[in-house]
N, C-alpha and C positions, 0 to 999 in steps of 0.2 A: 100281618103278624108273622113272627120270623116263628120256621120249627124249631121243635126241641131238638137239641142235639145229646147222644150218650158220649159220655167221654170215659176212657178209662184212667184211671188211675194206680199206677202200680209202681210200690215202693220195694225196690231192692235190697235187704239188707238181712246179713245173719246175725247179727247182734238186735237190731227193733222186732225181727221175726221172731226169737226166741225169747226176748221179751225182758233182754237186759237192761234196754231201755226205750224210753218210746219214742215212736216211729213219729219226725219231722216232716218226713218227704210228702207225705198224705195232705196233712192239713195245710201244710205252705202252699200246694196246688189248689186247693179246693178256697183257701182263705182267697188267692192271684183273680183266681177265676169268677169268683163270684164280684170281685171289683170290677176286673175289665169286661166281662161278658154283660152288653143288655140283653142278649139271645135267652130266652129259656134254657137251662141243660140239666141233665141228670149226670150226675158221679157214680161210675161202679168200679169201685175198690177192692185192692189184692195188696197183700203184705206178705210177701215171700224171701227166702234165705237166697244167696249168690249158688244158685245150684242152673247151669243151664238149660238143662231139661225141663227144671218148673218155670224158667222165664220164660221158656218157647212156649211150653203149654198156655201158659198163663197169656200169652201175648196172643195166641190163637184164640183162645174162648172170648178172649174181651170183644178181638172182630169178629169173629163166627156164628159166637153163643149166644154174645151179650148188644150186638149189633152196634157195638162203637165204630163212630168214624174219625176219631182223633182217641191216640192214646199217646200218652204222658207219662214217661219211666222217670222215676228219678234214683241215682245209686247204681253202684258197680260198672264204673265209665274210669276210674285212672288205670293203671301199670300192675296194680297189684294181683298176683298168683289169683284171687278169686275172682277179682272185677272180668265178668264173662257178658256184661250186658248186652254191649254191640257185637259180639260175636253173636249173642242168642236174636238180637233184633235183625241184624243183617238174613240168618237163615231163615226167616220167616218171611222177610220181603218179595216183592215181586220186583219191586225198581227202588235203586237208590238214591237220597235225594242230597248230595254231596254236602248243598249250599249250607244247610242249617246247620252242622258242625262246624263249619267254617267258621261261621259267622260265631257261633257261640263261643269257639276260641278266640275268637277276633276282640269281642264284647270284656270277656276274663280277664283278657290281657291287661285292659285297663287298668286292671285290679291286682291280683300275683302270674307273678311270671311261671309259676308251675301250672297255668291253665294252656300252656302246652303239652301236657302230661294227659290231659283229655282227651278221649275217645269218643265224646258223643256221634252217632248217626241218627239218622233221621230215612226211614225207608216208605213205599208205599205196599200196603198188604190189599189186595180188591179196593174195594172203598175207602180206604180207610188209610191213614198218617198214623204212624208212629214214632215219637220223636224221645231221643233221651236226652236228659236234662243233668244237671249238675246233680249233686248229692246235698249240698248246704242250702237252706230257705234263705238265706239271702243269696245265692249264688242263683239261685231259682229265678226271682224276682229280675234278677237283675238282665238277666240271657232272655227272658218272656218282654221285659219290659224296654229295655236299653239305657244307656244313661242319659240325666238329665244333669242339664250347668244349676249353679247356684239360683238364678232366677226361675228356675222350673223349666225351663225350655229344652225342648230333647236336644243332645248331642251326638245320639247315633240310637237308630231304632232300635229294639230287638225282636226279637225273631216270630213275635205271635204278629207281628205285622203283616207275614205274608202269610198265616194258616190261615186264616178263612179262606182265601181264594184259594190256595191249594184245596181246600175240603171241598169247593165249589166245585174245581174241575175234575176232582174223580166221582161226583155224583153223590154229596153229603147234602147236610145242611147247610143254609142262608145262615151265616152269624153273623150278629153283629158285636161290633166293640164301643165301650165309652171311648172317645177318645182324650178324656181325661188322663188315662190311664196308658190304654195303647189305641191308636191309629189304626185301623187294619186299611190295606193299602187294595184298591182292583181300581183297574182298569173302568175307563167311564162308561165302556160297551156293558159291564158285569157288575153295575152298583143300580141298586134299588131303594125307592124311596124309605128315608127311617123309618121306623113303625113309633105309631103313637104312643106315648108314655115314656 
C-alpha cells in the first residue's frame, strides 16, 4: 500500500487573494493531481497576495508545520514588478534544482515564445520539493504532464515524471502515478511492485 503523501498547494496572486476573482491555480492542481496520482494524498491549501514575506512564510509552514514533501506554487513566476515567487522560493531552499525550470521552459516553448519570460525554480527545503509552476491551468497541465501527438502518444514528458523519485531520495513518500496520465520514471534498483487496486 503506497503512503499518503501531504502536498501543498499554494496559489499566488493579489487579485484571486482579495477576491476579484477566483483563484484557478488551486483547483487546476488538485483537479492534475487527483488524475495522475494512484498514491493516496492529502492537499493543504494557501491563497496569498504577491507579497514575499507571505510566500516565505507560507512556503515554510507548508514544510515545517503542515509536514509536506512536495509543494506546488503556482503564480508570480514572469518579469513583472510584483512576480517575487522564485525569489521567495530560492531563500527558503537548502539546494537548487536547476533541471525543472529548464525543462518547464523547454515544455512552454512549444506553445508561446514569451515562456521565456518565466522564472520558475524548483528548490529542495529538508524533505521536501518545492516546485513553481506556471500561473495558467492549462499551462499547468501542460509542464506536470508534457505533450502529447495527435494519437495520444507522449512527445516529450513533463516534469511530474521525475518527482516521485526525487520525493524518494530526500526521504518522502512511495508515489505512484497512472501512467495514463504521467509516467513517473526510477530506476529499476527504486521501483516497487504496484499496489493492488
Amino acid at each position: 500500500m503506497s503512503e499518503s503523501i501531504r502536498i501543498g498547494l499554494l496559489s499566488i496572486s493579489d487579485r484571486a487573494s482579495d477576491g476579484t476573482y477566483a483563484d484557478q491555480g488551486i483547483p487546476a492542481l488538485r483537479d492534475w493531481l487527483d488524475r495522475a496520482l494512484r498514491s493516496p494524498w492529502q492537499g493543504v491549501e494557501r491563497l496569498i497576495p504577491d507579497e514575499r514575506a507571505l510566500i516565505e512564510r507560507a512556503l515554510i509552514e507548508l514544510v515545517e508545520d503542515e509536514g509536506c514533501n512536495l509543494v506546488l506554487t503556482t503564480g508570480g513566476t514572469g518579469p513583472a514588478l510584483r512576480d517575487v515567487t522564485p525569489e521567495a522560493t530560492l531563500a527558503v531552499g537548502d539546494k537548487e534544482m536547476p533541471g525543472f525550470g529548464e525543462e518547464m521552459r523547454r515544455i512552454s516553448l512549444n506553445f508561446v515564445p514569451t515562456a521565456i519570460l518565466s522564472r520558475q525554480v524548483a528548490v529542495i527545503r529538508g524533505r521536501a520539493l518545492i516546485v513553481n509552476l506556471p500561473g495558467q491551468p492549462k499551462s499547468i497541465r501542460e509542464t506536470l504532464e508534457g505533450l502529447r501527438a495527435q494519437d495520444g502518444s507522449v512527445r516529450h514528458l513533463g516534469i511530474f515524471a521525475a518527482i516521485p523519485y526525487c520525493v524518494d531520495l530526500i526521504g518522502g513518500p512511495y508515489m505512484e502515478t497512472d501512467p495514463a496520465v504521467i509516467d513517473a520514471f526510477r530506476p529499476k534498483s527504486a521501483r516497487r511492485p504496484p499496489s493492488a487496486g
